[in-house]
C-alpha positions in Angstrom: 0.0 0.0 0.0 1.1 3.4 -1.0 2.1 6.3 1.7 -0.2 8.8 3.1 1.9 11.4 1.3 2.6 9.4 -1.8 -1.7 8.5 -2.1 -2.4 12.8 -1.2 0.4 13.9 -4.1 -1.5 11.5 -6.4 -5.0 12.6 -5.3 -4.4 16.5 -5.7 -3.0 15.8 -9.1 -5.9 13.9 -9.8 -8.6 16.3 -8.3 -9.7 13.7 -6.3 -10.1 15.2 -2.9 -12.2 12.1 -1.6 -9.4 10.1 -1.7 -7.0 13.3 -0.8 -9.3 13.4 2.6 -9.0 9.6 3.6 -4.8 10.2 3.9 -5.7 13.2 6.5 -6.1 12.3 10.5 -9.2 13.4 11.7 -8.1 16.6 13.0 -5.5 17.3 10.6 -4.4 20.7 9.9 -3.6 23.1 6.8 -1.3 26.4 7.5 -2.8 28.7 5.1 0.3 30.1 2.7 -2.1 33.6 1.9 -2.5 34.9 5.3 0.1 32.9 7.5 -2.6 33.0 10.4 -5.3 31.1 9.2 -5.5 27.3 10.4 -7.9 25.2 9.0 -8.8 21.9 10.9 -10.8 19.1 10.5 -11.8 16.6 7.6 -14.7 18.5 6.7 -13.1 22.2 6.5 -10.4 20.8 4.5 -12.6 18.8 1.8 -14.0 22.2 1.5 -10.7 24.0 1.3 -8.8 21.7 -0.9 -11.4 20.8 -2.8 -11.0 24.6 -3.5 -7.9 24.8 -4.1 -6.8 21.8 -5.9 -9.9 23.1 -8.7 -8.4 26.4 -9.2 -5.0 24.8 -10.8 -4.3 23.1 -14.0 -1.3 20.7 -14.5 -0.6 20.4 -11.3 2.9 18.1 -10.8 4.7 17.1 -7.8 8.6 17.0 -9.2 10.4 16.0 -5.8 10.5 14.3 -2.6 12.6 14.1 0.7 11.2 11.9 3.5 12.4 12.6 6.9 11.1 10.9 10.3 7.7 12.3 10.5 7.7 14.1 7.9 8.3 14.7 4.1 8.8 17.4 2.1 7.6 18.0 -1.5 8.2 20.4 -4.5 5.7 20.5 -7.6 4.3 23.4 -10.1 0.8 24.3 -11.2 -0.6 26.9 -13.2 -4.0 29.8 -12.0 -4.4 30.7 -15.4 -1.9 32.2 -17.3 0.5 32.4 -14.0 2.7 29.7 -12.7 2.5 28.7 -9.3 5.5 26.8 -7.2 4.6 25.0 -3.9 7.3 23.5 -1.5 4.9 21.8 1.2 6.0 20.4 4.5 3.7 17.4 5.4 3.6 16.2 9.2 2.2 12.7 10.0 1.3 10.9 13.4 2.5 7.6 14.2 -0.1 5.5 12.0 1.3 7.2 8.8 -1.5 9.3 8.6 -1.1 13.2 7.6 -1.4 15.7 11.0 -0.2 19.1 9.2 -0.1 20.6 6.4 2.2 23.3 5.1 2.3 24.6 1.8 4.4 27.6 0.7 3.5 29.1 -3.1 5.2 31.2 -4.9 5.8 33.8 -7.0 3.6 36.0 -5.4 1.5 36.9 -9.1 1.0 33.2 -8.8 -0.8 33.1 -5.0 -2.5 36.2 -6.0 -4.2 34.9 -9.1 -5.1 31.6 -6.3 -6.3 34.0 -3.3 -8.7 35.7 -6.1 -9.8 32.0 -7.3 -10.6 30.9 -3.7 -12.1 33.7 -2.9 -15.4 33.3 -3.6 -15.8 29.7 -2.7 -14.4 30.9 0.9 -16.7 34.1 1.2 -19.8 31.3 0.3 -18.6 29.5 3.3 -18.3 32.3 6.4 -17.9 29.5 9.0 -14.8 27.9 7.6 -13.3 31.2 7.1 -14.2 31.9 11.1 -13.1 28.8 11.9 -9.4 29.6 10.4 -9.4 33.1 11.9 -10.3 31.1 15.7 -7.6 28.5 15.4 -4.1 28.9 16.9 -0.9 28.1 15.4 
């Protein structure tokens, strides 16, 4: 059987966030790279949230990997629009395998602009994951 991380890359490439959801633990957590203060938690907020997300880009591609204990680090590109996007995320994970934290860090910042306008409405529809995020602590 494939990694938590390894089945998650695949998932977000394939836009399949059911799948993406079952490699999360049940109170996993997603550091938001726009604001820096925003923590989403939960199943539930982040099927909203990545399913967000992971619909806004096109061609997404994870190109590298480094595995560490408890953790891995990834490096892939997608495209918001016309505008690249780069992403090095950090992944956590407990002691089953499964994922705890999520940290992603996108660049260049025309890239995660042209994102934060994409998400944008799908968060605004959705005032109680925003609140949520805004209520969590780091």
């Amino acid at each position: 059987m494939q990694d938590a991380v390894g089945r998650y890359l695949a998932a977000s490439e394939a836009c399949d966030i059911d799948s993406l959801v079952e490699t999360l633990a049940p109170d996993a957590e997603l550091v938001s790279p726009i604001s820096g203060r925003l923590v989403f938690r939960g199943r539930d907020d982040l099927r909203l949230l990545t399913g967000a997300v992971y619909g806004a880009l096109r061609g997404l591609r994870w190109d590298e990997r480094v595995d560490g204990p408890g953790r891995a680090f990834v490096a892939g590109s997608a495209r918001v629009g016309p505008f690249a996007l780069d992403d090095a995320m950090i992944f956590e994970l407990d002691d089953a395998g499964q994922i705890t934290r999520v940290r992603p860090h996108l660049r260049p910042w025309l890239g995660l602009t042209a994102l934060a306008i994409r998400l944008l409405p799908a968060i605004a529809s959705r005032p109680g994951l925003l609140l949520r995020g805004l209520r969590a602590e780091r």
